[in-house]
PDB file of N, CA, C and O in Angstrom:
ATOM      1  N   UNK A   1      94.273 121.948 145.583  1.00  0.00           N
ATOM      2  CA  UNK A   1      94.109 121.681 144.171  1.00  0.00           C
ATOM      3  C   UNK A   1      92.673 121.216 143.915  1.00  0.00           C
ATOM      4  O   UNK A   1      92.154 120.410 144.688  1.00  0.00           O
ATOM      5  N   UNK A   2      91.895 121.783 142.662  1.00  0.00           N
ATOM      6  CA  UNK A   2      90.631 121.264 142.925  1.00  0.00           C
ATOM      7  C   UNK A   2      90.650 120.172 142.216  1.00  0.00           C
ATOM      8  O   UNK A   2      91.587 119.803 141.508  1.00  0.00           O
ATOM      9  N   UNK A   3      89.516 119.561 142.398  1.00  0.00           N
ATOM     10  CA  UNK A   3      89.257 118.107 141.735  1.00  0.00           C
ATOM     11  C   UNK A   3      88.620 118.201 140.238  1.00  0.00           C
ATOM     12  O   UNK A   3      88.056 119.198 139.787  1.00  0.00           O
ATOM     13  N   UNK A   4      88.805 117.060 139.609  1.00  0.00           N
ATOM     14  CA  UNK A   4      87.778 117.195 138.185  1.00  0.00           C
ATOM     15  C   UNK A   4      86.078 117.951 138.126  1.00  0.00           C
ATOM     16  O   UNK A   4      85.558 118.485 137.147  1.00  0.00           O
ATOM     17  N   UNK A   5      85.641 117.817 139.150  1.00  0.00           N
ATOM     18  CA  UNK A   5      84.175 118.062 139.503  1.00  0.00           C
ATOM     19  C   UNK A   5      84.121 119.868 139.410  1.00  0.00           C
ATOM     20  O   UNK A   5      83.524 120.746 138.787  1.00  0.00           O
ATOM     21  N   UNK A   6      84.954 119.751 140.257  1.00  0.00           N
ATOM     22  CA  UNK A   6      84.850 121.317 140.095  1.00  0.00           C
ATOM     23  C   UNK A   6      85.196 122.030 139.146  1.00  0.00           C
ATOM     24  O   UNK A   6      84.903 123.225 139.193  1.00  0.00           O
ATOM     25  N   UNK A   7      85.964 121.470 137.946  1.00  0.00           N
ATOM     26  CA  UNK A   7      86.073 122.480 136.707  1.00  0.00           C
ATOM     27  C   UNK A   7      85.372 122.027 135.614  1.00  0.00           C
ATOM     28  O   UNK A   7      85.564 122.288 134.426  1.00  0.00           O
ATOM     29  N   UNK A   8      84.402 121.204 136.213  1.00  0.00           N
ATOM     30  CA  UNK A   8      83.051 120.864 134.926  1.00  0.00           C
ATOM     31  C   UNK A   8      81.953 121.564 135.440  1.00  0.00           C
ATOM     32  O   UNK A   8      82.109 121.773 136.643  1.00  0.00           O
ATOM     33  N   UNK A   9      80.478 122.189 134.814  1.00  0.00           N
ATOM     34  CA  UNK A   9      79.617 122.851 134.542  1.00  0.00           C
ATOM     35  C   UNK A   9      78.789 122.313 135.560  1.00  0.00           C
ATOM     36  O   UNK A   9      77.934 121.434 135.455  1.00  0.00           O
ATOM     37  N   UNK A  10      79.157 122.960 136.571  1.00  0.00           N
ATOM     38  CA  UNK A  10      78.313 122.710 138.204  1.00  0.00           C
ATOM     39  C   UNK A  10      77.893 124.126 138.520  1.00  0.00           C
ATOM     40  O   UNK A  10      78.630 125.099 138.673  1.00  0.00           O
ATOM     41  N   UNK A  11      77.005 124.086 138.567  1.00  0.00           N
ATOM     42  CA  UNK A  11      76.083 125.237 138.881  1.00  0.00           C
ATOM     43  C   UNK A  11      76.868 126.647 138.276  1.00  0.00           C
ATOM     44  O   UNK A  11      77.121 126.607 137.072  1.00  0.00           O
ATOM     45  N   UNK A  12      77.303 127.992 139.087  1.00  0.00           N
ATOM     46  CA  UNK A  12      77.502 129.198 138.430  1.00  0.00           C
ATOM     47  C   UNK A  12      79.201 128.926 138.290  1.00  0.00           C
ATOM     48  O   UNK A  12      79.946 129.776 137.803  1.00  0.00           O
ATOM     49  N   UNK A  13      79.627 127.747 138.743  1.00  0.00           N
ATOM     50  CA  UNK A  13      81.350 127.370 138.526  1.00  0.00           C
ATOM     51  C   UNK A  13      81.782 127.549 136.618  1.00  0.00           C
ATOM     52  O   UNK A  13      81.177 127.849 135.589  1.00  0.00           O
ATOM     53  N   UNK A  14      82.982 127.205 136.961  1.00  0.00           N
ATOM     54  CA  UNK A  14      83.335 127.061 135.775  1.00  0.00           C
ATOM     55  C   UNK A  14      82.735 126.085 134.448  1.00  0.00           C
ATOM     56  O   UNK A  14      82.580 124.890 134.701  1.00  0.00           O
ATOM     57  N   UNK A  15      82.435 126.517 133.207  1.00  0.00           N
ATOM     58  CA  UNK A  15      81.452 126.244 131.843  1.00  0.00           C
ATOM     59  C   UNK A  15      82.660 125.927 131.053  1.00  0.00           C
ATOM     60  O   UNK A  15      83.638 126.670 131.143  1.00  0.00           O
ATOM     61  N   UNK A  16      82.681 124.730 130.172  1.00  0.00           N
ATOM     62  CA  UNK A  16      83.099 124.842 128.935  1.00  0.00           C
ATOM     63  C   UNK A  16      82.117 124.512 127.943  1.00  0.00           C
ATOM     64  O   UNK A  16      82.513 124.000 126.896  1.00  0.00           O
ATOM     65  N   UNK A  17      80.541 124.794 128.168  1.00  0.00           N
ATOM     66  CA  UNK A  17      79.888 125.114 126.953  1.00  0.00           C
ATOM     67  C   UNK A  17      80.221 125.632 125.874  1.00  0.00           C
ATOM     68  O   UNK A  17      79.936 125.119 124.791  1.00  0.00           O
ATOM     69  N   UNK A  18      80.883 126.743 126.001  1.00  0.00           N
ATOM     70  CA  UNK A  18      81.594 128.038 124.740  1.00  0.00           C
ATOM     71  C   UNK A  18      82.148 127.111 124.385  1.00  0.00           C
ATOM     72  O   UNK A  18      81.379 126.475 123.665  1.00  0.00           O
ATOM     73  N   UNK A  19      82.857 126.747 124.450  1.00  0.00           N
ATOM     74  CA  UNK A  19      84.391 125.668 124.229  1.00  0.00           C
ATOM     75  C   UNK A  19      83.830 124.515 122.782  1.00  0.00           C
ATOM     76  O   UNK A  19      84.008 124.432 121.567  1.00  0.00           O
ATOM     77  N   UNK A  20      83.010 123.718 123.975  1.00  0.00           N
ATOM     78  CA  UNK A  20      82.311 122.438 123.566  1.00  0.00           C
ATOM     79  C   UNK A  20      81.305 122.791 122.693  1.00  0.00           C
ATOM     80  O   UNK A  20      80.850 121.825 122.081  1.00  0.00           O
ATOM     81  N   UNK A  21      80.828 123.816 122.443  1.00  0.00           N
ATOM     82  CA  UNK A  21      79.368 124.027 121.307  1.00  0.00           C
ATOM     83  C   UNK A  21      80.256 124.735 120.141  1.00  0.00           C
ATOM     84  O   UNK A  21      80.183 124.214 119.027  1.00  0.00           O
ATOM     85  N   UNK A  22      80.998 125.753 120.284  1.00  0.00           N
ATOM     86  CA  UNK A  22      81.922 126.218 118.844  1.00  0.00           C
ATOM     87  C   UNK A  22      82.747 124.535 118.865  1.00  0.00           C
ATOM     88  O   UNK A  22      82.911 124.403 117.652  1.00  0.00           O
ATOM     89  N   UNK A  23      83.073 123.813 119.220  1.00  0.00           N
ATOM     90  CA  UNK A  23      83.575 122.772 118.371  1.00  0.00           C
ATOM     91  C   UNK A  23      82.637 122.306 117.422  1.00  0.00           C
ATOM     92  O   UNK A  23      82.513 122.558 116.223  1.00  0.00           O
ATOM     93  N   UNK A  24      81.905 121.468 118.309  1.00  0.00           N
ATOM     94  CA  UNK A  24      80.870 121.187 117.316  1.00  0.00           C
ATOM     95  C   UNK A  24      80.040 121.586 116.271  1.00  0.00           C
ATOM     96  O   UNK A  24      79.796 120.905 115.274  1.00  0.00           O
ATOM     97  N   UNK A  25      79.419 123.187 116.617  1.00  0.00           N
ATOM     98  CA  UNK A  25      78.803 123.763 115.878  1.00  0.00           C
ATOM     99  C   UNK A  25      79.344 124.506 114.744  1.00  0.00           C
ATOM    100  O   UNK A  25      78.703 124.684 113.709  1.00  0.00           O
ATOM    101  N   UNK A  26      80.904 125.078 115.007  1.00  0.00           N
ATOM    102  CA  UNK A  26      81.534 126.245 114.342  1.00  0.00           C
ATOM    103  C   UNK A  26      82.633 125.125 113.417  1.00  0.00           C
ATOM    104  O   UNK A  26      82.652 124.874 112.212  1.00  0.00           O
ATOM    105  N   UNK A  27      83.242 124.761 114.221  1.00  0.00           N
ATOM    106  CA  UNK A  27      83.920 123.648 113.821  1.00  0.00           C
ATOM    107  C   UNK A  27      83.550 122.363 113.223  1.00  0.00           C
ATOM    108  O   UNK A  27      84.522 121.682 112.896  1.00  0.00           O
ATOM    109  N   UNK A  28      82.507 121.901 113.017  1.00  0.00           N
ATOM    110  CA  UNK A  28      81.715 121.073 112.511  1.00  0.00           C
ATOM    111  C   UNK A  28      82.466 119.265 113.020  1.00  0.00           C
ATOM    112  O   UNK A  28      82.540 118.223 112.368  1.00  0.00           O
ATOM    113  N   UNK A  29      82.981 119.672 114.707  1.00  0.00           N
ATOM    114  CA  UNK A  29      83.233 118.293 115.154  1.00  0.00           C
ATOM    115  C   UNK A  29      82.455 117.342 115.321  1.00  0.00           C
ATOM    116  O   UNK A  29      81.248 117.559 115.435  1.00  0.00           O
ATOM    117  N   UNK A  30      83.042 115.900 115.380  1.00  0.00           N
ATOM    118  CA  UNK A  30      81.681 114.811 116.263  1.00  0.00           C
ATOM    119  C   UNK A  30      81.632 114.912 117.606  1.00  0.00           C
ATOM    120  O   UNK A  30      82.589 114.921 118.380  1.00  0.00           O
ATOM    121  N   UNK A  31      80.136 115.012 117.933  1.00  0.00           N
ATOM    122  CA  UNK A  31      80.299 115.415 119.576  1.00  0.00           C
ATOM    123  C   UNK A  31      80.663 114.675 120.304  1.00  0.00           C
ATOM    124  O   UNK A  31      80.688 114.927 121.509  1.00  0.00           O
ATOM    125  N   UNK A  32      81.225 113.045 119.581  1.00  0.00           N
ATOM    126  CA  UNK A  32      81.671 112.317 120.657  1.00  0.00           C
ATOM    127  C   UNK A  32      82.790 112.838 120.618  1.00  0.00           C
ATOM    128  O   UNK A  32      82.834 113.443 121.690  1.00  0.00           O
ATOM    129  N   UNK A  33      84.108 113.083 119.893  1.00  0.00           N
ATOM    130  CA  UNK A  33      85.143 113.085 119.886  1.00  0.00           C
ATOM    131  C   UNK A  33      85.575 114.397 120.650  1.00  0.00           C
ATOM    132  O   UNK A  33      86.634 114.735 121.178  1.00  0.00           O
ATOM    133  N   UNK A  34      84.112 115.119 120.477  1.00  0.00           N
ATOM    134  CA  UNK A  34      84.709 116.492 121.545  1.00  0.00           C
ATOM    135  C   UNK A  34      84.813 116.318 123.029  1.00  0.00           C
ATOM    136  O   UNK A  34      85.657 116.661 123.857  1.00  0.00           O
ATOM    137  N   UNK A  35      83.383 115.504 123.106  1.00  0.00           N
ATOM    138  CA  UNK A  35      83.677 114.664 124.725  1.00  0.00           C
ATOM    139  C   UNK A  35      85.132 114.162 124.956  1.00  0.00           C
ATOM    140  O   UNK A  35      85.709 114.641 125.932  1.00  0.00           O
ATOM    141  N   UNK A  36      85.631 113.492 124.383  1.00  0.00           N
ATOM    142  CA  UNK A  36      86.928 113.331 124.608  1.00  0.00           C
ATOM    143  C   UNK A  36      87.843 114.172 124.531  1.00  0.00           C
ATOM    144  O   UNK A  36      89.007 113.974 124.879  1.00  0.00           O
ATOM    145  N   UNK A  37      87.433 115.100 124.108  1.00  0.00           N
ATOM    146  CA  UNK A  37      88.829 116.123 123.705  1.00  0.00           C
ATOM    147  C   UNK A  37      88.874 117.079 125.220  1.00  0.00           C
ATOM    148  O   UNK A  37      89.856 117.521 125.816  1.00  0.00           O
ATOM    149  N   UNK A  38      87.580 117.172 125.511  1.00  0.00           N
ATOM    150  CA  UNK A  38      87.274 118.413 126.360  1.00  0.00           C
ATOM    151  C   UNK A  38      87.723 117.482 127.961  1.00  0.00           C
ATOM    152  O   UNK A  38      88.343 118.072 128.846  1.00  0.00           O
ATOM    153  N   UNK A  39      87.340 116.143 128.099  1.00  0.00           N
ATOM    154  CA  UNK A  39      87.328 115.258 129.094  1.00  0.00           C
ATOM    155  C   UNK A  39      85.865 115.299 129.703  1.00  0.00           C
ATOM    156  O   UNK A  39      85.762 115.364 130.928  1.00  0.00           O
ATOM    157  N   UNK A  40      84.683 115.262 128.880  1.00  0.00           N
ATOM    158  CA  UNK A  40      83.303 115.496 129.144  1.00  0.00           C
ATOM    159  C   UNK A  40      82.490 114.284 129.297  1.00  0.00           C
ATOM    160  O   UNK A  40      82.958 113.366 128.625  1.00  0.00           O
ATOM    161  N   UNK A  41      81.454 113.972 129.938  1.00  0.00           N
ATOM    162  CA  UNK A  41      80.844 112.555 129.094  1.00  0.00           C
ATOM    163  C   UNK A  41      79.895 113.049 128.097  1.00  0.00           C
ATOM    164  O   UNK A  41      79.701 114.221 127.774  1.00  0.00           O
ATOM    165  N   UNK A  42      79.317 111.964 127.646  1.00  0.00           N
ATOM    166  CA  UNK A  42      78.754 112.326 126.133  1.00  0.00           C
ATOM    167  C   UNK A  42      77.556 112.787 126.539  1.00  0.00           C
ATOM    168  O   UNK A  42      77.052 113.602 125.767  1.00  0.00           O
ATOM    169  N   UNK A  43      76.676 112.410 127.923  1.00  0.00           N
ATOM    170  CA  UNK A  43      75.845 112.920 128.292  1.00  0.00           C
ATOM    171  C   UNK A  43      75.738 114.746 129.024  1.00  0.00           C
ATOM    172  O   UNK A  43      74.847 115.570 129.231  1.00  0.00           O
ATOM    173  N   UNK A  44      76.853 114.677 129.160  1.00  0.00           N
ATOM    174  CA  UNK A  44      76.812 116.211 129.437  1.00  0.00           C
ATOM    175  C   UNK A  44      76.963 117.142 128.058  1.00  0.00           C
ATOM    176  O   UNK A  44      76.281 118.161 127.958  1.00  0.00           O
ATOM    177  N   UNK A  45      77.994 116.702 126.877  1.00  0.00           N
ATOM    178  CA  UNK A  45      78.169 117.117 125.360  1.00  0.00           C
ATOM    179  C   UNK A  45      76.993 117.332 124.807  1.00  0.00           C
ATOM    180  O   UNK A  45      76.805 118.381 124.191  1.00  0.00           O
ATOM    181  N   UNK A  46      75.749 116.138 124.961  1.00  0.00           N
ATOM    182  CA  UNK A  46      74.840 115.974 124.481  1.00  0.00           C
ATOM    183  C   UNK A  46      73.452 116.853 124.990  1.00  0.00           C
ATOM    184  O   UNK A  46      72.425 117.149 124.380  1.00  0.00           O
ATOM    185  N   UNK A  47      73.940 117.153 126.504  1.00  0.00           N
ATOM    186  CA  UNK A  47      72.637 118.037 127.312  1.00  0.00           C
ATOM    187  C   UNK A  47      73.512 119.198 126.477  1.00  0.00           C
ATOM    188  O   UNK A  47      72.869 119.366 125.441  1.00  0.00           O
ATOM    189  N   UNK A  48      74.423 119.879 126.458  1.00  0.00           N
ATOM    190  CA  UNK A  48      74.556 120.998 126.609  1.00  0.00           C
ATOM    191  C   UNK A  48      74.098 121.493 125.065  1.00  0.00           C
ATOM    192  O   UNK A  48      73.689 122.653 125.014  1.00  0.00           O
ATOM    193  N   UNK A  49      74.118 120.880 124.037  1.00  0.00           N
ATOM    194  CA  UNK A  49      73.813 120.863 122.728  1.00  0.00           C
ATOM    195  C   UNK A  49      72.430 120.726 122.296  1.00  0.00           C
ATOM    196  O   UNK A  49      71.986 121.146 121.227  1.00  0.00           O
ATOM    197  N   UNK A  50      71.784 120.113 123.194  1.00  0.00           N
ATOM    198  CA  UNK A  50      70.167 119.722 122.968  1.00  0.00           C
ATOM    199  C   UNK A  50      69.771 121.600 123.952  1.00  0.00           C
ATOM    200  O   UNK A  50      69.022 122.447 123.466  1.00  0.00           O
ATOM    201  N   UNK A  51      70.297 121.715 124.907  1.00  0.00           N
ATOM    202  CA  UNK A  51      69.797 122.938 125.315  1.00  0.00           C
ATOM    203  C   UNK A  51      69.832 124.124 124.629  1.00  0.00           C
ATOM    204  O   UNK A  51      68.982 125.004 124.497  1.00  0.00           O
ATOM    205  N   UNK A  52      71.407 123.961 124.044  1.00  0.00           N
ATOM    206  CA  UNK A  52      71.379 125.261 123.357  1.00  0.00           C
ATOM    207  C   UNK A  52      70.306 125.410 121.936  1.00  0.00           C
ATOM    208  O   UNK A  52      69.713 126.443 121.627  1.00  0.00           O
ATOM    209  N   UNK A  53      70.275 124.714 121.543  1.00  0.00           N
ATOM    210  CA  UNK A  53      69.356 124.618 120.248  1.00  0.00           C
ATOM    211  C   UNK A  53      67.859 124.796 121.206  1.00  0.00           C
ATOM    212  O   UNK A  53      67.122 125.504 120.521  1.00  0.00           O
ATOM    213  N   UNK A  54      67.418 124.564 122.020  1.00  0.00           N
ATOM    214  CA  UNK A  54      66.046 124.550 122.744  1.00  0.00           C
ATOM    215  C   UNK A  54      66.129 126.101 122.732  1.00  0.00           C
ATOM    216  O   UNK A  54      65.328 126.800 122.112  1.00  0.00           O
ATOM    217  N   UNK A  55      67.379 126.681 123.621  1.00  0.00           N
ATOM    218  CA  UNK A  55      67.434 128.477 123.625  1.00  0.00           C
ATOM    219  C   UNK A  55      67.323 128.928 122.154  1.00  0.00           C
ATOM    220  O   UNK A  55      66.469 129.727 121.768  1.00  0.00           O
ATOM    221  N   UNK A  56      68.151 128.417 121.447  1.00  0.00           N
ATOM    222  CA  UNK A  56      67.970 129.281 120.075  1.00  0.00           C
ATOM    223  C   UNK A  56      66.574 129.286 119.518  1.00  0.00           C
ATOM    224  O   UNK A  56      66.007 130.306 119.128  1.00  0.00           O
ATOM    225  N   UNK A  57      65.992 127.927 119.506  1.00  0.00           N
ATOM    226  CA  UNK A  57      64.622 128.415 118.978  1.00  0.00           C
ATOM    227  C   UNK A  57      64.045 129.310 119.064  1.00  0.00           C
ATOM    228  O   UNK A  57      63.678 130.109 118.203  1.00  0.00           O
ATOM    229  N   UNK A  58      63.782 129.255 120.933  1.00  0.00           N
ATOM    230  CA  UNK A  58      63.052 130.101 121.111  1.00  0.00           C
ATOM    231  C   UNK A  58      63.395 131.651 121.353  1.00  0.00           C
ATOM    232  O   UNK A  58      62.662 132.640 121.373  1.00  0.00           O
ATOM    233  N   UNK A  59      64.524 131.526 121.496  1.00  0.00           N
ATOM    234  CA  UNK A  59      65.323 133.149 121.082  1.00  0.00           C
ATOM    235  C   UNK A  59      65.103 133.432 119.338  1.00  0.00           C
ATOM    236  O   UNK A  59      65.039 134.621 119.025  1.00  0.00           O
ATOM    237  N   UNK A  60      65.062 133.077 118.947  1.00  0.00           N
ATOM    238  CA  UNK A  60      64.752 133.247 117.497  1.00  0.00           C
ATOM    239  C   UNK A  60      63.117 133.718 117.108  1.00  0.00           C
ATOM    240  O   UNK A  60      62.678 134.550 116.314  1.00  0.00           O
ATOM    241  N   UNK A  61      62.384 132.670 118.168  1.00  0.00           N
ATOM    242  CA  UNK A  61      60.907 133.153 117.978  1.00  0.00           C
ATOM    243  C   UNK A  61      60.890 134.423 118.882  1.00  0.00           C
ATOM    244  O   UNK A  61      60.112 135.248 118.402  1.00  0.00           O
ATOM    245  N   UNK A  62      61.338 134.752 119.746  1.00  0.00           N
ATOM    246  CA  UNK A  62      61.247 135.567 120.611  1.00  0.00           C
ATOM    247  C   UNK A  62      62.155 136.065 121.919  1.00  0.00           C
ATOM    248  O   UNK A  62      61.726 135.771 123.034  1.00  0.00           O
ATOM    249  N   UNK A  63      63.405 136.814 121.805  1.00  0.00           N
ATOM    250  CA  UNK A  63      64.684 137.042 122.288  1.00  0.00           C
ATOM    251  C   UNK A  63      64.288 137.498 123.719  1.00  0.00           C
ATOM    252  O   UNK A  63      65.109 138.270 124.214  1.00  0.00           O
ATOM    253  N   UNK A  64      63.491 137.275 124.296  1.00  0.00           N
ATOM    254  CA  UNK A  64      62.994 137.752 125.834  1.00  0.00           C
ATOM    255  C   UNK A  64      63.338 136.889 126.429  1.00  0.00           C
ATOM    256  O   UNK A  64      63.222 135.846 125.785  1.00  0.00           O
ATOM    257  N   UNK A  65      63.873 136.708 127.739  1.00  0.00           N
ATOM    258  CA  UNK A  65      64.739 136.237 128.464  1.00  0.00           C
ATOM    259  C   UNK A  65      63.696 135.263 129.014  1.00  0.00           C
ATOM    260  O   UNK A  65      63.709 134.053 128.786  1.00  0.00           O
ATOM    261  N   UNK A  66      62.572 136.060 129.940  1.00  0.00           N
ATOM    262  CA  UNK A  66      61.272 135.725 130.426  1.00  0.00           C
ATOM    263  C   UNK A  66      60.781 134.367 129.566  1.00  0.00           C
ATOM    264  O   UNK A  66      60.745 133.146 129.721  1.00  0.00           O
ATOM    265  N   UNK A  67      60.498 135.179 128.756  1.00  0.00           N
ATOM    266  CA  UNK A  67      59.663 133.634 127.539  1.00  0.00           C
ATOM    267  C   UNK A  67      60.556 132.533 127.337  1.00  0.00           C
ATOM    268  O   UNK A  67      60.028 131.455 127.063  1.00  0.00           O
ATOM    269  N   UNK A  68      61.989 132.597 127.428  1.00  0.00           N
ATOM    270  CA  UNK A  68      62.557 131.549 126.972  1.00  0.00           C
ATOM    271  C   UNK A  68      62.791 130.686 127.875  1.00  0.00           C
ATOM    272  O   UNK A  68      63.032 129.541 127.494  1.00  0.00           O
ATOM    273  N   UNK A  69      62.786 131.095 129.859  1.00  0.00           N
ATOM    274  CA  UNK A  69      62.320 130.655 130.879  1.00  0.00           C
ATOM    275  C   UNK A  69      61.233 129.876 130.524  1.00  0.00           C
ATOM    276  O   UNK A  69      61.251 128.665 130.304  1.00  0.00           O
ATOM    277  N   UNK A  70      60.182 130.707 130.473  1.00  0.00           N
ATOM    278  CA  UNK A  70      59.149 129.485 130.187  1.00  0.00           C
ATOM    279  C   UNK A  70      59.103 128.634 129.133  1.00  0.00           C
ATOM    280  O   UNK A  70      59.144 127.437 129.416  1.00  0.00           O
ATOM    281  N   UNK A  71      59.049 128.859 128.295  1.00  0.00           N
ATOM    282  CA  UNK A  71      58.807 127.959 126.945  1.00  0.00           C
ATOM    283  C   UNK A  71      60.270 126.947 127.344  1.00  0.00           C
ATOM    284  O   UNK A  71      60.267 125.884 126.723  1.00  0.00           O
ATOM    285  N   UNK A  72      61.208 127.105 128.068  1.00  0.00           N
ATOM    286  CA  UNK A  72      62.682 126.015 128.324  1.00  0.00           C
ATOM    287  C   UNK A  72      62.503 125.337 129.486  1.00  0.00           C
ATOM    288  O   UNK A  72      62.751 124.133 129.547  1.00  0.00           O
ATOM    289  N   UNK A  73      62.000 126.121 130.661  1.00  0.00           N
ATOM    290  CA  UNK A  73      62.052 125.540 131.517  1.00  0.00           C
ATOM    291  C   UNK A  73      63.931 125.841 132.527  1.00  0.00           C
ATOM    292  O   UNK A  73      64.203 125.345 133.620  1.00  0.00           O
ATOM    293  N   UNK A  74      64.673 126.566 131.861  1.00  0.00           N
ATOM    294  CA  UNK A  74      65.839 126.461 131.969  1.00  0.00           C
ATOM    295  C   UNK A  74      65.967 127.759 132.781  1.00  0.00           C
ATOM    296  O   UNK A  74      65.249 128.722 132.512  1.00  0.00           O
ATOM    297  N   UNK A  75      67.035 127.801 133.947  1.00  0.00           N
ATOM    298  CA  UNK A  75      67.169 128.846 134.916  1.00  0.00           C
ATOM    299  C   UNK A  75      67.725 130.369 133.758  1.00  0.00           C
ATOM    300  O   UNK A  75      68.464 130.301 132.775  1.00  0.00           O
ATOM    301  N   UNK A  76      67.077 131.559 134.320  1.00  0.00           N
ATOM    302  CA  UNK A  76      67.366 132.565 133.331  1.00  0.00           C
ATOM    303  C   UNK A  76      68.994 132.713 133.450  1.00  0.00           C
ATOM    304  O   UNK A  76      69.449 133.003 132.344  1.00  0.00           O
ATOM    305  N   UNK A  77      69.955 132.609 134.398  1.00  0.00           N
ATOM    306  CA  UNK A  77      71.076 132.296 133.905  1.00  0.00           C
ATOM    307  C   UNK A  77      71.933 131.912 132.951  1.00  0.00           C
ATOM    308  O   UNK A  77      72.788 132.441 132.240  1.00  0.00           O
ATOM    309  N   UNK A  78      71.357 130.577 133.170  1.00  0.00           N
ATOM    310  CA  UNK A  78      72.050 129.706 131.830  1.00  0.00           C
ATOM    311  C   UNK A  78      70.901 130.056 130.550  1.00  0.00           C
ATOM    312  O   UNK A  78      71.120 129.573 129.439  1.00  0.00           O
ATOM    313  N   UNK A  79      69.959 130.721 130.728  1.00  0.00           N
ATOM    314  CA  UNK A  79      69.857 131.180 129.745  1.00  0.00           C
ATOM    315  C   UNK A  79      70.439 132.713 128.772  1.00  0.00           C
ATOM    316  O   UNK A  79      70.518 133.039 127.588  1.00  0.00           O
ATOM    317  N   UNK A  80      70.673 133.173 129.792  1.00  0.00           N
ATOM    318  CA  UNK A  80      71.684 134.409 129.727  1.00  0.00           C
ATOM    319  C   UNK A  80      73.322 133.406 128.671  1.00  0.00           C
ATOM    320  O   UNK A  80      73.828 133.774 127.611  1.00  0.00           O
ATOM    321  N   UNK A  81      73.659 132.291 129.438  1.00  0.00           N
ATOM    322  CA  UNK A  81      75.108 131.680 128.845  1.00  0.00           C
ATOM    323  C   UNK A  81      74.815 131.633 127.276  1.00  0.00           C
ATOM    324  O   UNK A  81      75.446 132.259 126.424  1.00  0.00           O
ATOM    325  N   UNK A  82      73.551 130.624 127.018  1.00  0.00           N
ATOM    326  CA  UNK A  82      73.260 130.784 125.898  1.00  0.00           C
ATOM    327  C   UNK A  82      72.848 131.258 125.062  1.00  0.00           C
ATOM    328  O   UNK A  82      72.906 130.727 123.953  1.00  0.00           O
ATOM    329  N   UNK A  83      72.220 132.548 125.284  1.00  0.00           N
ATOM    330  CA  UNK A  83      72.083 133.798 124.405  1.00  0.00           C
ATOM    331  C   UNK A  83      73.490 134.048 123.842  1.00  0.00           C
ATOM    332  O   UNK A  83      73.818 133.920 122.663  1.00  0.00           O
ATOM    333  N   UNK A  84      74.295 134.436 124.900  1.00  0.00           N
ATOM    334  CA  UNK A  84      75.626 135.017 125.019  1.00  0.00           C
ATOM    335  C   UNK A  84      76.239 133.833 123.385  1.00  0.00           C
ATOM    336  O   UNK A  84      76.605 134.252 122.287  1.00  0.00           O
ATOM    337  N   UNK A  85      76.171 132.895 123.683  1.00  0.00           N
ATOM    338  CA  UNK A  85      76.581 132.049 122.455  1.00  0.00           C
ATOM    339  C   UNK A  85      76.645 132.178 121.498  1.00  0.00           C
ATOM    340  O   UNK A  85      77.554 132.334 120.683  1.00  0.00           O
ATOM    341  N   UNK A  86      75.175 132.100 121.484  1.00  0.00           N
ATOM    342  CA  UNK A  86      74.213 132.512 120.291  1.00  0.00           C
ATOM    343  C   UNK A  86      74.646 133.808 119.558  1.00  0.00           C
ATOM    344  O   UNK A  86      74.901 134.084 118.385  1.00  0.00           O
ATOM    345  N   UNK A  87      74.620 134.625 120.961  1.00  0.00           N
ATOM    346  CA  UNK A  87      74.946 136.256 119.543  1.00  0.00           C
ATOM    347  C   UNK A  87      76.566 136.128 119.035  1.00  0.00           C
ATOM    348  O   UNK A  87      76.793 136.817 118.041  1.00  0.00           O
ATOM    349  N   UNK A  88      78.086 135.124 119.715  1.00  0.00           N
ATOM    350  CA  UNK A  88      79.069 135.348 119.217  1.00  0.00           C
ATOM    351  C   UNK A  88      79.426 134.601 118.089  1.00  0.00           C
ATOM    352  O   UNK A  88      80.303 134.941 117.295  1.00  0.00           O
ATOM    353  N   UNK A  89      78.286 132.883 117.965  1.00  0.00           N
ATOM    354  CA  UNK A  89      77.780 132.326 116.469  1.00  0.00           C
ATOM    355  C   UNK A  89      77.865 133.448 115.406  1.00  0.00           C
ATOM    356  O   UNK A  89      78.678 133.435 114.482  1.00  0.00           O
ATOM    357  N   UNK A  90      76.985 134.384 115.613  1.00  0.00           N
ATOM    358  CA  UNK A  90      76.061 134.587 114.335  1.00  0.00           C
ATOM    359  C   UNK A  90      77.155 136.424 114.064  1.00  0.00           C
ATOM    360  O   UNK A  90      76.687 137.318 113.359  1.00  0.00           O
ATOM    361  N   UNK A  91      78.198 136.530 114.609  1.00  0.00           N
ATOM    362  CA  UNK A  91      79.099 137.119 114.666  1.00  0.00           C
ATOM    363  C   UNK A  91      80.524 137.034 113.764  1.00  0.00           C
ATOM    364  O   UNK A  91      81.447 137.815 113.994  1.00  0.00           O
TER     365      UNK A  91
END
C-alpha cells in the first residue's frame, strides 16, 4: 500500500495540480480550504499556483516551451503540465 508521499506531486509520480488549480481558479475556491480538501499543505497549494501563473505569463508572451524554461527556470516537463492546464482553462 503506498504511503501519503507517494500520491502527492513528487517528481514524474502522481499530480493533483489539475485538481487543485481548477478549484481555485475555475471554481473560484480559497486556496486554503482547497489544501484541506485535497489533503495538501498550503505551501505546496501555494507553489503550485504561484507557478502556474509564472507559466501563463510567459506562455502568453510567448508559447515556446524553450523560453518558458528560461524566463521560469522550471523543468520543461512540468512545464509541459502547465501548458496542458492552461489550454483546458481557456477551453
Amino acid at each position: 500500500m503506498p504511503h501519503t508521499g507517494l500520491l502527492h506531486d513528487i517528481g514524474s509520480g502522481i499530480s493533483h495540480k489539475a485538481l487543485i488549480l481548477r478549484k481555485i481558479i475555475l471554481e473560484k475556491k480559497d486556496p486554503a480550504d482547497v489544501a484541506r480538501e485535497t489533503n495538501h499543505s498550503q505551501k505546496a497549494v501555494d507553489r503550485y499556483l504561484n507557478d502556474y501563473h509564472r507559466v501563463k505569463t510567459a506562455y502568453m508572451h510567448n508559447p515556446d516551451i524553450e523560453y518558458i524554461h528560461l524566463v521560469t527556470n522550471l523543468s520543461k516537463y512540468l512545464i509541459k503540465q502547465y501548458v496542458e492546464i492552461i489550454c483546458h482553462e481557456t477551453n
